[in-house]
N, C-alpha and C positions, 0 to 999 in steps of 0.2 A: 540217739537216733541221728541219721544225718540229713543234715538239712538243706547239704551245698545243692545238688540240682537245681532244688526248688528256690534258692536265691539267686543260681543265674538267670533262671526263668522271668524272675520278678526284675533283675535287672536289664533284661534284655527288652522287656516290653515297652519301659520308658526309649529306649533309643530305638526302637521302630518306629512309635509313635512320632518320636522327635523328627527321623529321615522322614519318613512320609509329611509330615508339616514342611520340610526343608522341599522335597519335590514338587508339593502344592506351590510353595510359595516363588520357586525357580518359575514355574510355568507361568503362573500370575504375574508375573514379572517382565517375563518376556512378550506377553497379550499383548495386541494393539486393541486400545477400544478408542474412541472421540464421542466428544459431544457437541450440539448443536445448537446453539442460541440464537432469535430471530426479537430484533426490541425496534417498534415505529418510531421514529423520532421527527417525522412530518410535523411543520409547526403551523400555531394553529392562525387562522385567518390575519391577517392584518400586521404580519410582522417583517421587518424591515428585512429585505433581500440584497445580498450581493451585489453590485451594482458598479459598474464601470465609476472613478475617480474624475473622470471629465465629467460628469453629467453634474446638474444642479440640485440634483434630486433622488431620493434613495428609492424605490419600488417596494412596495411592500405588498405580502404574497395575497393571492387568491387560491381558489379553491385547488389542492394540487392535484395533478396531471397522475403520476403513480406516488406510492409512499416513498418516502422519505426511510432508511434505516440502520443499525448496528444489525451488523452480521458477524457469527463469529463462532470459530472450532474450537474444541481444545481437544489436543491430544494427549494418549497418554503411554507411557513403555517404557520398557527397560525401569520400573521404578519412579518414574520422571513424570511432570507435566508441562504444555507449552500453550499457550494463547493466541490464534491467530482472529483478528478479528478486520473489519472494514467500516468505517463508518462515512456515510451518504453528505459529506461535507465538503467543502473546499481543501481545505488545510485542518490541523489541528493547532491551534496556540498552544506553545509550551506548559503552562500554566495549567491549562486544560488535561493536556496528554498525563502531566507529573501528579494530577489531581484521581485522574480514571487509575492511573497506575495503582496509586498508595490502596484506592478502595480495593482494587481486583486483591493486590496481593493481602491484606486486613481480610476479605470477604471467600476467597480461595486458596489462601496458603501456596499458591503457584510461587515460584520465584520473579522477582520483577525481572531479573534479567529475561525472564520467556517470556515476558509478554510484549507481542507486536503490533500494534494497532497504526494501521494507515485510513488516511483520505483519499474516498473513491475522487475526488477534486472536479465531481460535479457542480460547476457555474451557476447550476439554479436551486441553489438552497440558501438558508439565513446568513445574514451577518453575523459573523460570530464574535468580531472583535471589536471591544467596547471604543474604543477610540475613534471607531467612524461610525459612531453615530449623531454625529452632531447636528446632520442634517433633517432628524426625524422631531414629529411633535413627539412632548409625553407619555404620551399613550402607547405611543408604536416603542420608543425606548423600552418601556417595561417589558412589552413582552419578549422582547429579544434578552432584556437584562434575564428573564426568568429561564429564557430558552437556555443562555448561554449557562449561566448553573444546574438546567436539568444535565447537560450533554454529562459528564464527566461519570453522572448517576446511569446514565442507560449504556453508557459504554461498558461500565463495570456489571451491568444486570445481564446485558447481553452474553456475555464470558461467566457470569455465577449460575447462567441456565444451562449454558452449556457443561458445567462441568458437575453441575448435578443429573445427568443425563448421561454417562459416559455409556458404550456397550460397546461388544466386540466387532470389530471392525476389520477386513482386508484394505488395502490401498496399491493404487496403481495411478502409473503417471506415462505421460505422452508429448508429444511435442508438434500441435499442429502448422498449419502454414496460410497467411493471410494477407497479400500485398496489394488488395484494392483499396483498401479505408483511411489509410494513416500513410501519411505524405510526411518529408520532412518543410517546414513553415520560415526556414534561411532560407535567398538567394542570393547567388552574385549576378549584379548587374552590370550592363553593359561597360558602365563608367567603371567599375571594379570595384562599388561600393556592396557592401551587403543588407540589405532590407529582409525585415520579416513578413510573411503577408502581401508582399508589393501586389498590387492590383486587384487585390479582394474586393475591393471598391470603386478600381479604378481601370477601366481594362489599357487604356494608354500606357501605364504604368506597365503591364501585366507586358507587352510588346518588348519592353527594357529585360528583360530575365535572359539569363545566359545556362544558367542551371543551379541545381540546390546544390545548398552549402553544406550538403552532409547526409547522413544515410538514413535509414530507416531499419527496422527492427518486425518484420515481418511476423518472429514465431508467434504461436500462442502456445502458453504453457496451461498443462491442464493435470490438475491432482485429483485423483477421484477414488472417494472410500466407500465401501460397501456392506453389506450385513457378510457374515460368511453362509449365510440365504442367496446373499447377491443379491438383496434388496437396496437399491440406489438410497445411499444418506449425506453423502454433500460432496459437492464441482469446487474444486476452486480455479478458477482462471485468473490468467496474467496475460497482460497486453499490452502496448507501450502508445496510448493514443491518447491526447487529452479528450477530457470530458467537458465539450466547448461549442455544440451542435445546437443545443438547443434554445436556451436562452426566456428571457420573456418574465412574469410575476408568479408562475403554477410552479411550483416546487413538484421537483424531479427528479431520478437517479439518473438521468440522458439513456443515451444508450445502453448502462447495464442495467435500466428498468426492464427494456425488452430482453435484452440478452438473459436474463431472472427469467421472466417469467418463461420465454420459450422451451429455456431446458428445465424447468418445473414441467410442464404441458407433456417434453417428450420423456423425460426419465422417472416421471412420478410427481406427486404435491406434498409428499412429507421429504423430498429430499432441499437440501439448503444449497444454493448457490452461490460463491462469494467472489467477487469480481475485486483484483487488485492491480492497481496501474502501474503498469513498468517503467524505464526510464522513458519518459516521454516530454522533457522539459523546450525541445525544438522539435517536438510529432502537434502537428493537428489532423483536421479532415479533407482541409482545400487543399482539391488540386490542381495546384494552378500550373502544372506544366502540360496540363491538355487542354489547347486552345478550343477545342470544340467542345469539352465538357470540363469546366474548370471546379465545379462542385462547389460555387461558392453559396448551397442552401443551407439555411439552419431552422429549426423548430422542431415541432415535435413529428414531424414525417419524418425528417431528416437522421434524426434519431433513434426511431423505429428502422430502417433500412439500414443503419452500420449496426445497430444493435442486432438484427435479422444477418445481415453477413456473418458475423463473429459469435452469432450460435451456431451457424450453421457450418463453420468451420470447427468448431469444440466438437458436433455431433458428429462430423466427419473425422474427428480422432479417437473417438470411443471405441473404435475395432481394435484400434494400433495401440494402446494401452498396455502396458507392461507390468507386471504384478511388481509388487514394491517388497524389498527386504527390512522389515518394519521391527526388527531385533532390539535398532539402539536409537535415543534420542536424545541429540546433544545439541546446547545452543553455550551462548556468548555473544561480550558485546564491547565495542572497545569505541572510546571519549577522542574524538582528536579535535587539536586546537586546530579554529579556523581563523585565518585575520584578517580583519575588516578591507574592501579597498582602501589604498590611498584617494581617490575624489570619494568626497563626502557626500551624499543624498539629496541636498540643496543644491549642488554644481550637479550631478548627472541631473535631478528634475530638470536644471535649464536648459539640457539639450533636448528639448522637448519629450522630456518624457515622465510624465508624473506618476509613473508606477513604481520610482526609488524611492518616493514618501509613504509610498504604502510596505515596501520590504523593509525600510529604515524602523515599521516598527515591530516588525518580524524580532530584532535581537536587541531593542533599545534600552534592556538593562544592564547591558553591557557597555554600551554605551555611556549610561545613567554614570557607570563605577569606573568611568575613565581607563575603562581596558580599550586594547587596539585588537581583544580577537575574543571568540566565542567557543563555548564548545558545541559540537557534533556528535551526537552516537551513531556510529553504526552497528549494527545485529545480523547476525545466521542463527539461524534455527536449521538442523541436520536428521531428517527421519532415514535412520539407516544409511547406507553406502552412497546412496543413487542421487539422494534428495535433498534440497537445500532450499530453503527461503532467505534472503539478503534485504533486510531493511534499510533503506537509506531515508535520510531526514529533508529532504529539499526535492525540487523540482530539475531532477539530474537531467541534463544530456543524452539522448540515446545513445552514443558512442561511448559512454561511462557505462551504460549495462552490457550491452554487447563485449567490450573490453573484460569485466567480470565475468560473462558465460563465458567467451572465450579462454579466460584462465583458471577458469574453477575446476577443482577436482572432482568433482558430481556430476554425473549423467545431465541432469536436470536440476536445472538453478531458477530460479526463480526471481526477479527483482521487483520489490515493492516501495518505489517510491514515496514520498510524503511518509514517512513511520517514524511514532515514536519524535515531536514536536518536529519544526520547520523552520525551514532558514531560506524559504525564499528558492531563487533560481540560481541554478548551478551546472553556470556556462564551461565550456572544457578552453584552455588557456588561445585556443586561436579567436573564437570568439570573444576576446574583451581589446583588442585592436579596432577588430572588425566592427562592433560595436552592436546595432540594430536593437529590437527592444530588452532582448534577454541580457545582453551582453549592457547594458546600461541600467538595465531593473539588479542588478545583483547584488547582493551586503556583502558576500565574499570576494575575499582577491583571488588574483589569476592563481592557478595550481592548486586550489580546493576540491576540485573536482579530483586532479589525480590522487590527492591526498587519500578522498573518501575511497576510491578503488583503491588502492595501495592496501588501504585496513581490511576492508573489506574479502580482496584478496588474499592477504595473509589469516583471516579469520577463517576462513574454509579452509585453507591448508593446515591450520592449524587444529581443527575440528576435526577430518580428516584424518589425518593422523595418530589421534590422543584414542590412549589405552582406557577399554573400558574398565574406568574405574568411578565409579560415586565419587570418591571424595575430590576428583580432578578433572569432571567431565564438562565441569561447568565455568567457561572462561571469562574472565572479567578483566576489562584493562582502563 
């Protein structure tokens, strides 16, 4: 009898089955889903706060004003996963950051190179670094010692909620426009010197101003993912303004307290808003080039009304939104050697400025091992053709982010300041002449900054460029 038919039959149904698993798994593959993680990390009563280095005395918090939090995405595509997350701190300590890392990637199998974690560089949250607390009793130490080892746990919780929560996702990005809130904080003065802040305090002083020593960074950048319902699931915005408004013992997010909460009010309560600072290492709020309204207010109104502008600029780009091609997702990150100034942190303190002994201890184990330089990471993370995030580790320059939009190959770049540990403030090479406070607070030598753009840049083009392939999509240098 013959049997051939019936044996190609029987072998034809395994490789149907097989194609049809291979077109399931192409499609799944190409899916965008995210998830969304929201963790408090408001500390609790009576722990020592942030506090200006002139003062005698550390602050230690009262009841807070709004929470305290880790916020955080992850997305997911082309195969791939990445971590976007913000936590409600000043800075993150190295220590800190390489601590949150190791659990994320142990607790989500994400690769450490995706994960991004910055400081919203909100002024009114804990002290996180153990070394200044010397001015506290006892008591108020521990609980900071406990806070400073819970962070690293709720960074990583934040990012392990999210990525157990993934679902299918559209995304769309825009680029709005905001030039009332954020000043640049150089001037040059009459005498041809440059001061930071001159007459914030002092209106005489304020007479002396010739004009600012540099630009400002207007856009707002806004990423917005949604159900393919078009049910709103997470903002993320980008802004280039310190978080310097409010001040005081109530632990607060400043400004992106309100800026959270309004576009929660107008877009929904189950969607996540994540607020991430752009190059803003010379942007504050005062503005002191308008003699009749110089802005020198701060607290918690102060902060409610830029926080209320800069929703209401996000909500004002939600028409202009542009659907995202969300196919490929590539990130990389590349190490560069930074080296230390020549004047040492004792010689700039004595030019009256004691905020070199607080950056001295930004990188002092490098110091400790008798090196003359540190390393830097910078990061891109790439959703598809359009879209870029750029993490940089310091308190950049706005003219250092701008420089990077300007030469990025992506529609829409992104710059997140303070990511992935910290190295202090990072002046662009005319400010270390000129001097004033940034320009004297710095651990880095002059050309640091272009350094970090230079990688930076090359890392988008690099991104960019690269074939989608698994086995090479992911850059490491």
């Amino acid at each position: 009898m013959n049997t051939q038919p019936h044996q190609r039959r029987s072998f034809a149904w395994p490789l149907a089955v097989l194609l049809l698993l291979l077109i399931c798994q192409c499609a799944s593959a190409g899916e965008l889903r995210i998830g969304k993680g929201l963790v408090d990390i408001t500390p609790p009563l009576g722990t020592p706060m942030l506090t200006p280095m002139s003062r005698p005395f550390v602050k230690l918090s009262e009841e807070a004003h709004d929470p305290l939090c880790v916020r955080a995405i992850v997305i997911e595509c082309d195969g791939r996963k990445v971590a976007i997350a913000a936590c409600d701190v000043t800075s993150i300590p190295n220590h800190m950051y390489d601590t949150a890392r190791a659990m994320i990637v142990a607790e989500t199998k994400i690769d450490a190179d995706a994960i991004m974690i910055s400081a919203t560089h909100t002024h009114t949250a804990p002290q996180i670094r153990e070394r200044y607390l010397g001015k506290v009793d006892e008591e108020a130490k521990q609980k900071a010692l406990a806070y400073i080892e819970l962070l690293p746990r709720k960074m990583a919780e934040a990012i392990s909620i999210a990525n157990s929560n993934l679902e299918p996702a559209v995304g769309l990005a825009g680029i709005g426009f905001e030039d009332t809130i954020s000043f640049n904080r150089r001037f040059v003065m009459k005498d041809g010197s440059v001061l930071t802040n001159p007459g914030k305090n002092d209106p005489a002083l304020h007479e002396q101003i010739v004009r600012a020593a540099g630009p400002t960074d207007p856009e707002v950048g806004v990423v917005y993912f949604e159900s393919p319902e078009k049910l709103p699931l997470a903002t993320l915005v980008n802004f280039s303004l310190h978080l310097d408004t409010d001040g005081g013992s109530a632990p607060t997010a400043d400004f992106a307290g309100t800026l959270h909460e309004i576009l929660r009010t107008a877009r929904g309560s189950d969607m996540l808003s994540l607020f991430a600072i752009g190059a803003a290492g010379n942007i504050n709020h005062y503005n002191l080039l308008d003699p009749k309204n110089p802005r020198r207010a701060k607290g918690h109104e102060e902060s409610a009304r830029i926080g209320s502008v800069l929703a209401a600029a996000v909500l004002r780009t939600f028409p202009t939104l542009q659907p995202l091609d969300c196919s490929t997702l590539r990130y990389g990150r590349k190490m560069v050697e930074i080296d230390f100034p020549r004047e040492k942190g004792a010689n700039m303190a004595a030019q009256h400025n004691n905020s070199a002994k607080f950056f001295d201890g930004e990188v002092d184990v490098y110091n400790e091992a008798g090196r003359q330089w540190f390393e830097a990471e910078v990061q891109v993370i790439a959703l598809g053709p359009e879209l870029a995030w750029v993490g940089l580790p310091g308190e950049m320059f706005v003219e250092f982010g701008l420089a990077i939009k300007n030469a990025s190959p992506y529609r829409y770049t992104m710059i997140h300041e303070l990511s992935n540990r910290s190295i202090g403030y990072v002046p662009n090479m005319r400010a270390y002449p000129e001097g004033a406070y940034e320009g004297l607070a710095t651990r880095c030598a002059a050309g640091s900054g272009e350094q970090l753009v230079d990688a930076a840049t090359r890392l988008l083009i690099e991104l960019k460029h690269q074939k989608a392939n698994p086995d090479v999509a992911n850059l490491k240098q």
